[in-house]
C-alpha positions as a Python dict, from the first residue, in 0.01 Angstrom:
ca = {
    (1, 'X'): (0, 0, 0),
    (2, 'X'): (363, 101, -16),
    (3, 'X'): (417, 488, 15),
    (4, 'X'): (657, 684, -204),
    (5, 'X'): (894, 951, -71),
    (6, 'X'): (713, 885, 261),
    (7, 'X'): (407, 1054, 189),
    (8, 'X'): (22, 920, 184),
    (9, 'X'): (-281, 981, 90),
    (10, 'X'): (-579, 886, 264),
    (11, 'X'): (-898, 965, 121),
    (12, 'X'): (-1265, 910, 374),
    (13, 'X'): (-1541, 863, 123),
    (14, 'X'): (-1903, 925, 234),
    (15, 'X'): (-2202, 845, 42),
    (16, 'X'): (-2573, 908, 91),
    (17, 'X'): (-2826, 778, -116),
    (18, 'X'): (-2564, 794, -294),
    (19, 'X'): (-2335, 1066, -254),
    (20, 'X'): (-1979, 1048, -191),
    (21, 'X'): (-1768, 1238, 15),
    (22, 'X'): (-1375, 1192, -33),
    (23, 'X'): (-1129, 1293, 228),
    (24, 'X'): (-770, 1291, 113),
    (25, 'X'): (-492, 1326, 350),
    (26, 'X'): (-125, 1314, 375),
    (27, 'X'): (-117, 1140, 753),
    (28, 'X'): (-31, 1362, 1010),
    (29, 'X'): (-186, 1387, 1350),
    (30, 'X'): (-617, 1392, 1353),
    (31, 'X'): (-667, 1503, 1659),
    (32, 'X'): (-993, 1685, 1622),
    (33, 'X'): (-1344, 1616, 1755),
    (34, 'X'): (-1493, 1579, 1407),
    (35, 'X'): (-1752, 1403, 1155),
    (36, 'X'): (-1586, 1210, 886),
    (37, 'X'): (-1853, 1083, 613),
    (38, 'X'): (-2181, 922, 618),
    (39, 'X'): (-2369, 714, 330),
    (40, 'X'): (-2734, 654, 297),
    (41, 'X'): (-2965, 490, 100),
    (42, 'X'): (-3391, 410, 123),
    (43, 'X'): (-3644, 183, -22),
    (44, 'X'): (-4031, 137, 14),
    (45, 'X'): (-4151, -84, 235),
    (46, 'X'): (-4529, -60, 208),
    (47, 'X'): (-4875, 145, 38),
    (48, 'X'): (-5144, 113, 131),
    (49, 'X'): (-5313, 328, -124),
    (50, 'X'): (-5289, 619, 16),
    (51, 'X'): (-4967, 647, 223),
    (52, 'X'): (-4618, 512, 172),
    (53, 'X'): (-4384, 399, 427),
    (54, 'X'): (-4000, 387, 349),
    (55, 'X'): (-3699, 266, 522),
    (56, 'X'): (-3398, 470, 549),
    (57, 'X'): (-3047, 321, 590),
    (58, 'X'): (-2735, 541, 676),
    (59, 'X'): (-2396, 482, 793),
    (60, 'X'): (-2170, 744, 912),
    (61, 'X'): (-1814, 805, 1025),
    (62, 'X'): (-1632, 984, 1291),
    (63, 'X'): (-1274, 1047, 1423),
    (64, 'X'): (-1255, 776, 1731),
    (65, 'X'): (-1180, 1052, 1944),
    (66, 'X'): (-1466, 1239, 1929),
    (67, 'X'): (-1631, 1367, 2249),
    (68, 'X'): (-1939, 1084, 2195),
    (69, 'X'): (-1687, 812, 2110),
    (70, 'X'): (-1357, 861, 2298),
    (71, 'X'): (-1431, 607, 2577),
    (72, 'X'): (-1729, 393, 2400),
    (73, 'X'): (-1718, 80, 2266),
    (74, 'X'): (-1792, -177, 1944),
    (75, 'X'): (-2198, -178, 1993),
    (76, 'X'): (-2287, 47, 2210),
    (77, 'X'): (-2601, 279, 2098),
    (78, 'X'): (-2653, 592, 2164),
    (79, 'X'): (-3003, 737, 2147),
    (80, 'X'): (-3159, 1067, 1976),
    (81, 'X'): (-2794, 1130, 1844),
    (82, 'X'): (-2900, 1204, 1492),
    (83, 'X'): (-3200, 1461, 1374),
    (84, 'X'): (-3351, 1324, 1011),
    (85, 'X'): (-3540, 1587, 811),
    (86, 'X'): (-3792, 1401, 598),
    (87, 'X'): (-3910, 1716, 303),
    (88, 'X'): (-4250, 1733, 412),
    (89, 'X'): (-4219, 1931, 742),
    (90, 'X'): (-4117, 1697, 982),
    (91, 'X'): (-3808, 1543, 1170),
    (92, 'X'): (-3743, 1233, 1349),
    (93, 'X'): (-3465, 1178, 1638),
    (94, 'X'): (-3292, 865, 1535),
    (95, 'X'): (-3000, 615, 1753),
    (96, 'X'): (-2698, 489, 1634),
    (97, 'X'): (-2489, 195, 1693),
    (98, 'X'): (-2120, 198, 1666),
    (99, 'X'): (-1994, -97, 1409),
    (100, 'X'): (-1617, -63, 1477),
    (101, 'X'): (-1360, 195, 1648),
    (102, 'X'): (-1036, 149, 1562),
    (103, 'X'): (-764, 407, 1782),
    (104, 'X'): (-465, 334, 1555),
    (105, 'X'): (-643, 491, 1224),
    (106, 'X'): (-886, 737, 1416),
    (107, 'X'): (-1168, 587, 1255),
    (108, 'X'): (-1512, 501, 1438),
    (109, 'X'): (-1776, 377, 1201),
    (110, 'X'): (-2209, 402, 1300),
    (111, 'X'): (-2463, 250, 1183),
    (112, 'X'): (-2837, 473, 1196),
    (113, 'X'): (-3145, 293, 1365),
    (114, 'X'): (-3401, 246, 1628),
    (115, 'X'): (-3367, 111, 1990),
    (116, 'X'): (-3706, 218, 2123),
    (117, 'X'): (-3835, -89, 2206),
    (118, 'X'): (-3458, -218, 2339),
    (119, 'X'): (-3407, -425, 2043),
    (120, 'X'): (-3195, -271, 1771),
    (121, 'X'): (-3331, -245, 1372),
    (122, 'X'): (-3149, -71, 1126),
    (123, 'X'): (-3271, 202, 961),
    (124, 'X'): (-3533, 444, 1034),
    (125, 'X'): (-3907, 421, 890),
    (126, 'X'): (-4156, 713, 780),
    (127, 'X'): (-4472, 748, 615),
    (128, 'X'): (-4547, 1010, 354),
    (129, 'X'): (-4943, 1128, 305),
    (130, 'X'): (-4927, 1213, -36),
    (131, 'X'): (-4708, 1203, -375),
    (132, 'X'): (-4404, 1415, -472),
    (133, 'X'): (-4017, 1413, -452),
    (134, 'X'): (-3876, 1485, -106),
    (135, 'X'): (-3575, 1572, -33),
    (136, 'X'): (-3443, 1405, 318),
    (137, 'X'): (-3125, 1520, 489),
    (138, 'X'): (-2981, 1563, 832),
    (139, 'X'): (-2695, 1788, 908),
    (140, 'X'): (-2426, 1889, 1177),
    (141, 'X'): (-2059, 2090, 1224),
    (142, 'X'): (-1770, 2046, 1295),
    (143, 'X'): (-1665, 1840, 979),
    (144, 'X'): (-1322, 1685, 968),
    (145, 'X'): (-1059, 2009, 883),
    (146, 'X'): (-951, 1981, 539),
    (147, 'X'): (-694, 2212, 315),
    (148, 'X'): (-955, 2269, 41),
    (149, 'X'): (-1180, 2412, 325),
    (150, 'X'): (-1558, 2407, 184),
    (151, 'X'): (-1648, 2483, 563),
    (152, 'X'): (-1665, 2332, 883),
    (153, 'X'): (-2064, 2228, 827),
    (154, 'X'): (-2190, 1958, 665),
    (155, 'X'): (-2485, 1797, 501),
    (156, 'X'): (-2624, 1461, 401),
    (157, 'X'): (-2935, 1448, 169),
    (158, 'X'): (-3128, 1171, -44),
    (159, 'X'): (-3429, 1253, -296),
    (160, 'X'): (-3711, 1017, -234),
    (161, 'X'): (-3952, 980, -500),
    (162, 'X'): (-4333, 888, -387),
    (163, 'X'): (-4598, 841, -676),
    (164, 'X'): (-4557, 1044, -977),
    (165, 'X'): (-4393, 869, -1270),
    (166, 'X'): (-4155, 712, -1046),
    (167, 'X'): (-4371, 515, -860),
    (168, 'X'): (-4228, 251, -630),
    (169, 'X'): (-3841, 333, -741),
    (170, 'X'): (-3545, 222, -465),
    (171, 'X'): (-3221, 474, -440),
    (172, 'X'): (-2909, 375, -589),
    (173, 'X'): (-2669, 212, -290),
    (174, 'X'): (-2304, 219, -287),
    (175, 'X'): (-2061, 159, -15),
    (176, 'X'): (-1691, 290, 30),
    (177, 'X'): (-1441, 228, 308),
    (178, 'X'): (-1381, 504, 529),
    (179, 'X'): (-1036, 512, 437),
    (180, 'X'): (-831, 476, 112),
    (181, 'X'): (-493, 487, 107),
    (182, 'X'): (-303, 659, -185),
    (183, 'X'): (41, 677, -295),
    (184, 'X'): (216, 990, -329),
    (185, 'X'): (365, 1126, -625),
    (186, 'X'): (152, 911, -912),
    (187, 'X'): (-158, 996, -1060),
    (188, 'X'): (-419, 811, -818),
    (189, 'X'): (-758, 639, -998),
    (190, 'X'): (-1065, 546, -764),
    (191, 'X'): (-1366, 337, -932),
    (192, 'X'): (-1649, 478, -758),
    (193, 'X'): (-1921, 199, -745),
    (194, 'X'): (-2312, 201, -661),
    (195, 'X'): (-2610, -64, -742),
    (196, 'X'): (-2983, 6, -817),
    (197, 'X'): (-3261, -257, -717),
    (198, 'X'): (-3479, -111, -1033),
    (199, 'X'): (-3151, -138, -1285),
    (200, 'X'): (-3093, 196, -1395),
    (201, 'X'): (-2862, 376, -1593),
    (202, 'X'): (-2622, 549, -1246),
    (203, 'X'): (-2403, 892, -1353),
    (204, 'X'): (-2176, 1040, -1128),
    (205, 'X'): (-2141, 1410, -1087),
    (206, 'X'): (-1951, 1648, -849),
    (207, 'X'): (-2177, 1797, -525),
    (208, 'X'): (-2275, 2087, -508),
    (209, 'X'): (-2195, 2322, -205),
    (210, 'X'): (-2604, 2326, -110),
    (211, 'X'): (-2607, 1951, -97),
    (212, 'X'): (-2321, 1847, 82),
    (213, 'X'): (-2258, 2170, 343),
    (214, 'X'): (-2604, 2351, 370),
    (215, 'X'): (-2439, 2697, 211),
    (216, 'X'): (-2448, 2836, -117),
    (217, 'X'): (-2175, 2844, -396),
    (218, 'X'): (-2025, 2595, -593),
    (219, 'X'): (-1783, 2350, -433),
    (220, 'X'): (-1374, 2409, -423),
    (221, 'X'): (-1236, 2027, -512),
    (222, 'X'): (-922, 1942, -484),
    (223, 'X'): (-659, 2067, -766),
    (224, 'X'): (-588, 1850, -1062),
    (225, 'X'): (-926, 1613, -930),
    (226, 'X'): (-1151, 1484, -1204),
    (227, 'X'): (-1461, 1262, -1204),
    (228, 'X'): (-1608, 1090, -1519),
    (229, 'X'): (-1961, 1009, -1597),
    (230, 'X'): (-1945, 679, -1533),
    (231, 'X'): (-1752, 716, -1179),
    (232, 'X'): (-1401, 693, -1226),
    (233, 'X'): (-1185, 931, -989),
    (234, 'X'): (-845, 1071, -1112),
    (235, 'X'): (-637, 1313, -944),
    (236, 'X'): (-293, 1389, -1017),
    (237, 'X'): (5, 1445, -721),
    (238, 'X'): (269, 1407, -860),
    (239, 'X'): (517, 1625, -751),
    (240, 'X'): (563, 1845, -1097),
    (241, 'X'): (183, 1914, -1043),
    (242, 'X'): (120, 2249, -884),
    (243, 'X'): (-75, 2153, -495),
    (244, 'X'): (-255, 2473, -457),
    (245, 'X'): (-320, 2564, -84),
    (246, 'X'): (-21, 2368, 3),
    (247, 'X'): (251, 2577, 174),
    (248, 'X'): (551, 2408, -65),
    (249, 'X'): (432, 2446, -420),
    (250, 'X'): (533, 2125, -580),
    (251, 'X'): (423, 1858, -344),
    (252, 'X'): (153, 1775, -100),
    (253, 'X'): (262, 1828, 284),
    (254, 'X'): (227, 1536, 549),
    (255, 'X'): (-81, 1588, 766),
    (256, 'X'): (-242, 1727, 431),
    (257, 'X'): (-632, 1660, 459),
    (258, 'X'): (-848, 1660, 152),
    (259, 'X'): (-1248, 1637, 80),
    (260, 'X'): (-1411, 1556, -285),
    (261, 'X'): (-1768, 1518, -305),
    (262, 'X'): (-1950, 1336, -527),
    (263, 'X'): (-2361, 1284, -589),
    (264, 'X'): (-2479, 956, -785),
    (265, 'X'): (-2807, 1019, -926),
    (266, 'X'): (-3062, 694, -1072),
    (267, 'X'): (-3188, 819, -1421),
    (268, 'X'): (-3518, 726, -1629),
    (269, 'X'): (-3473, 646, -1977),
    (270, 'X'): (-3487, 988, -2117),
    (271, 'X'): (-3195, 1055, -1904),
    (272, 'X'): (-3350, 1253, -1640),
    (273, 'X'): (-3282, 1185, -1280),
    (274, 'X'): (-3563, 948, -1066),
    (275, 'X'): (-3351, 995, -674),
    (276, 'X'): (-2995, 1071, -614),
    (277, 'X'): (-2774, 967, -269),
    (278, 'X'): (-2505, 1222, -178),
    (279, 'X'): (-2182, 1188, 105),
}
């Protein structure tokens, strides 16, 4: 994408289960040790009557030159990297595989899963004893550094919904590329896009500070950002717009980096919400 007046944005979007995390940035040099985004999803995968096994599924990025990834390689697995908090009092140690690394764009790209037995599988199983909604999560610091700083923490979380009215239901899933590129100066649009294996009605809302950096508050997005309903990301940089945090009031600075966050929640027919994925 061609940039105007030299300037870019780049924007990192994360989602889990389906949450989306947006990083917007005006390319300078990323030289920090930091986590980008992750997405996540989960499904059933057996009952037996009285217990119910799911599979979660997670994807997660980081800056290629982070301590764990600065001299690793396309497939290589590391193991017990990630801690997964599973809402009813327990936690697992899960691997992860690197999909792609790429030292031009900083990007490095992992996939969660299990190598115990030497042979990889994606995702990460667990079995829940008894009905309710359970919320599932893992967090970390050191989060990319962004100008509309929520904090250096972050947090990934999924409701999972076992028994109960909605039996047998599958998160939304939705996928986004770890970076999109934005021209300067315009008024940018971003279709934010998820699926649901049961077919139901997706929304889109903004995260909340609780869901997507494990502190309290209500999240500081970006100025002039808006999200609809249905998904649909506008923000406005144009240069007559008013950046706030910038240190020139009238345009976005090179090496600008920003973060939107964004939870897409499955809902029943009376509109309330079955599970939800976050980024």
């Amino acid at each position: 994408m061609n940039t105007i007046k030299g300037n870019l944005n780049k924007i990192i979007l994360a989602l889990i289960s389906v949450g989306l995390l947006i990083l917007l940035i005006f390319p300078g040099s990323l030289s920090a040790n930091h986590f980008r985004y992750g997405t996540m999803s989960w499904e059933p995968i057996s009952d037996n009557g009285t217990h119910v096994t799911i599979r979660l599924k997670m994807e997660n990025g980081w800056t290629a030159n982070h301590s764990s990834f600065s001299s690793t390689s396309v497939g290589t697995i590391k193991n017990n990297f990630i801690k997964i908090y599973w809402g009813d009092g327990s936690n697992t140690n899960v691997d992860i595989k690197i999909l792609s690394r790429d030292e031009g764009t900083n990007d490095t790209i992992s996939e969660m899963g299990d190598y115990t037995s030497s042979t990889w599988t994606s995702g990460a199983t667990h079995t829940y004893s008894s009905d309710g909604d359970y919320v599932v999560y893992w967090t970390g610091g050191s989060r990319e550094g962004v100008e509309n700083s929520n904090g250096s923490s972050w947090r990934n979380e999924t409701k999972v919904n076992i028994g109960g009215p909605y039996d047998n239901n599958t998160s939304p899933v939705s996928a986004v590329p770890p970076v999109v590129q934005v021209q300067d100066n315009t008024t940018f649009t971003y279709q934010v896009s998820a699926t649901d294996a049961n077919s139901d009605n997706l929304t889109y809302r903004w995260g909340t500070k609780a869901e997507f950096f494990g502190s309290s508050g209500s999240f500081v997005m970006p100025t002039g950002m808006t999200l609809s309903s249905s998904g649909l990301v506008s923000w406005d940089v144009k240069d007559s717009v008013l950046c706030s945090g910038c240190s020139q009031n009238d345009v976005n600075d090179v090496g600008d980096l920003w973060v939107a966050v964004i939870m897409v929640e499955d809902r029943h027919d009376n509109g309330t919400a079955k599970s939800y994925i976050s980024q």
